[in-house]
C-alpha positions in Angstrom: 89.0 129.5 101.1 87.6 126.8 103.6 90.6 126.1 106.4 90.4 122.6 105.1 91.4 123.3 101.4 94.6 125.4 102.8 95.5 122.5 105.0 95.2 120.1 101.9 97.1 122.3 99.7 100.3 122.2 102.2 99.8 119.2 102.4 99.6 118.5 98.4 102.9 120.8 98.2 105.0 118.6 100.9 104.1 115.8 98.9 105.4 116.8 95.8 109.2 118.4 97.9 109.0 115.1 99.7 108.6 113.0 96.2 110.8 115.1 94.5 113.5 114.8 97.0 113.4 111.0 97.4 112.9 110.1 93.5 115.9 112.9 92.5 118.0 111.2 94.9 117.5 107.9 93.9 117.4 108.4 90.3 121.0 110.8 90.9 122.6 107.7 92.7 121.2 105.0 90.1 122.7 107.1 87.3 126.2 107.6 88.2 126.2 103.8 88.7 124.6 102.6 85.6 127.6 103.4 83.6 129.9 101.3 85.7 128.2 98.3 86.9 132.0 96.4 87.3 132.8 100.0 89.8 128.9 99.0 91.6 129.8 95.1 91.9 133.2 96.0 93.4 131.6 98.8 96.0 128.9 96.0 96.8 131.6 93.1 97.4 134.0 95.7 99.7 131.1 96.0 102.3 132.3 92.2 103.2 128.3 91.0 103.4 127.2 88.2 105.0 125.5 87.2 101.3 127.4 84.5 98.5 129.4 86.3 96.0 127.0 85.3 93.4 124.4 87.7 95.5 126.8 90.6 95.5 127.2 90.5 91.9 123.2 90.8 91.5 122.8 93.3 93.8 125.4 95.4 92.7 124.1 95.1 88.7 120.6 95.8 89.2 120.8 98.1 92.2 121.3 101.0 89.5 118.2 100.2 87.5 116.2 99.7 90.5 117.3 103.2 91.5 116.9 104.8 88.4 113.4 103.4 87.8 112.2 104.2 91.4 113.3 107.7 91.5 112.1 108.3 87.7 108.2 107.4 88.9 108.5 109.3 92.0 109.7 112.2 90.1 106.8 111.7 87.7 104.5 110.6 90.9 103.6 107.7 89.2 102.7 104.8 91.7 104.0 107.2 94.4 102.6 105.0 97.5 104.3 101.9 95.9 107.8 103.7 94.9 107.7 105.9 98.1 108.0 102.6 100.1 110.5 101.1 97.8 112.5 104.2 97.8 111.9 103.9 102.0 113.1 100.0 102.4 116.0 100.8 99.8 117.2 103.7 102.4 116.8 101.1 105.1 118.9 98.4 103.5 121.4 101.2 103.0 121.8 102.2 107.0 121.9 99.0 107.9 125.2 98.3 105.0 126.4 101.6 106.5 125.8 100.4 110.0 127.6 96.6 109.0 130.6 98.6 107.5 130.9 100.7 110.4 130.5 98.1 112.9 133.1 95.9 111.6 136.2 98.6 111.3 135.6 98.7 107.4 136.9 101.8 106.1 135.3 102.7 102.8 133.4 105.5 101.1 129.2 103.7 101.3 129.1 104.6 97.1 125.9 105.9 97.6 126.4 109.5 95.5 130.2 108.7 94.4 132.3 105.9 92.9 132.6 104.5 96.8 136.4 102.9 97.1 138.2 102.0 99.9 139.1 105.4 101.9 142.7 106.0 102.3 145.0 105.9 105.4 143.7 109.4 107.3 140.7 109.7 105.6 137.8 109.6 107.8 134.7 107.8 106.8 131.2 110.1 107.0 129.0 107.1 107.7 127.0 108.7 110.3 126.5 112.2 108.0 125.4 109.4 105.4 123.2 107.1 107.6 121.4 111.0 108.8 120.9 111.6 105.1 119.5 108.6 104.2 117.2 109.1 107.5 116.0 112.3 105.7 114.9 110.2 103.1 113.7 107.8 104.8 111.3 110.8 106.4 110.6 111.6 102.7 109.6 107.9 101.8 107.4 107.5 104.7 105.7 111.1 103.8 105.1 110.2 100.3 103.5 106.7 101.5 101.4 107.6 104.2 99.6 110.4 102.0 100.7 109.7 98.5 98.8 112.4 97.5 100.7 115.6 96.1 100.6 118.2 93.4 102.2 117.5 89.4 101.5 113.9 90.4 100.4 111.4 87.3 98.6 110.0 90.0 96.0 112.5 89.8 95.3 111.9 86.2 95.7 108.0 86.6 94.0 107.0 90.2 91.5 109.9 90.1 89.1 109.4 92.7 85.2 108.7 92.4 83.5 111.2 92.8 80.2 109.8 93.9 78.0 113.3 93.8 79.3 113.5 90.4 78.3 110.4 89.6 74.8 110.4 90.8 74.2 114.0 89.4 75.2 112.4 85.9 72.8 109.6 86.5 69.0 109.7 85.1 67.8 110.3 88.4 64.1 108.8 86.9 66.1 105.1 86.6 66.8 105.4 90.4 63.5 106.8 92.0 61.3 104.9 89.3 59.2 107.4 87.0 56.2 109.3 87.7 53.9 108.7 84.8 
């Protein structure tokens, strides 16, 4: 086996942890909302966001579905460059709710793999073991989009590449010289 082919195939395999772990997390989190979109509007509105209330009710009702879907074709490595990014930015938006919480003395668990709440008197928040998490994915995301690439990916059957050799060995090779007789 060429050194190239064993590079690709780590590669191909790091793809498919890296997509696994992103879309398993996202679809996880989107799923224990879904059920309890009232529970998701109230963990939305207790972050105090800059945003109308009208906003917080949006986000918090089709933040699940967004999940859910997301993680689903990650899983399935269907549009993985597309949904790796979105999966990305989501983890993004997440810090930086974390970070506003944090910043401004609110005291709640972030809801991200749990019903979220307001924490009670003693209870410590884990914002910066959840902001490190979310980095992980992040890390993840950026994997899966910079080399979408990976192994058990619909992708593969979908986007297959062009394989030009193919092509022109398929081709009546007499059509693109011109014929001899």
């Amino acid at each position: 086996m060429a050194p190239s082919q064993v590079t690709r195939e780590w590669r191909d395999w790091v793809g498919l942890i890296t997509r696994i772990i992103l879309g398993c997390g996202l679809f996880y989190a989107g799923a224990l909302k879904v059920g309890n979109l009232a529970a998701n509007v109230a963990q939305v509105e207790l972050y105090q966001l800059p945003v109308p209330s009208w906003a917080e009710t949006v986000i918090g009702t089709i933040q699940p579905f967004l999940e859910i879907a997301v993680g689903l074709m990650l899983i399935l490595g269907l549009f993985t460059r597309v949904n790796a990014i979105l999966g990305a930015l989501a983890m993004a938006v997440f810090i930086a709710g974390i970070i506003w919480a944090w910043s401004n003395g609110i005291q709640i668990d972030c809801g991200c793999f749990s019903v979220g709440g307001k924490l009670e008197p003693g209870e410590q928040n884990k914002y910066l073991q959840d902001i490190v998490r979310d980095l992980g994915f992040i890390a993840c995301g950026l994997w899966s989009w910079i080399r979408p690439r990976s192994i058990l990916a619909v992708d593969n059957w979908l986007l297959k590449p062009i394989d030009i050799r193919t092509t022109l060995d398929e081709t009546d090779t007499t059509t693109l010289h011109g014929s001899t007789q």
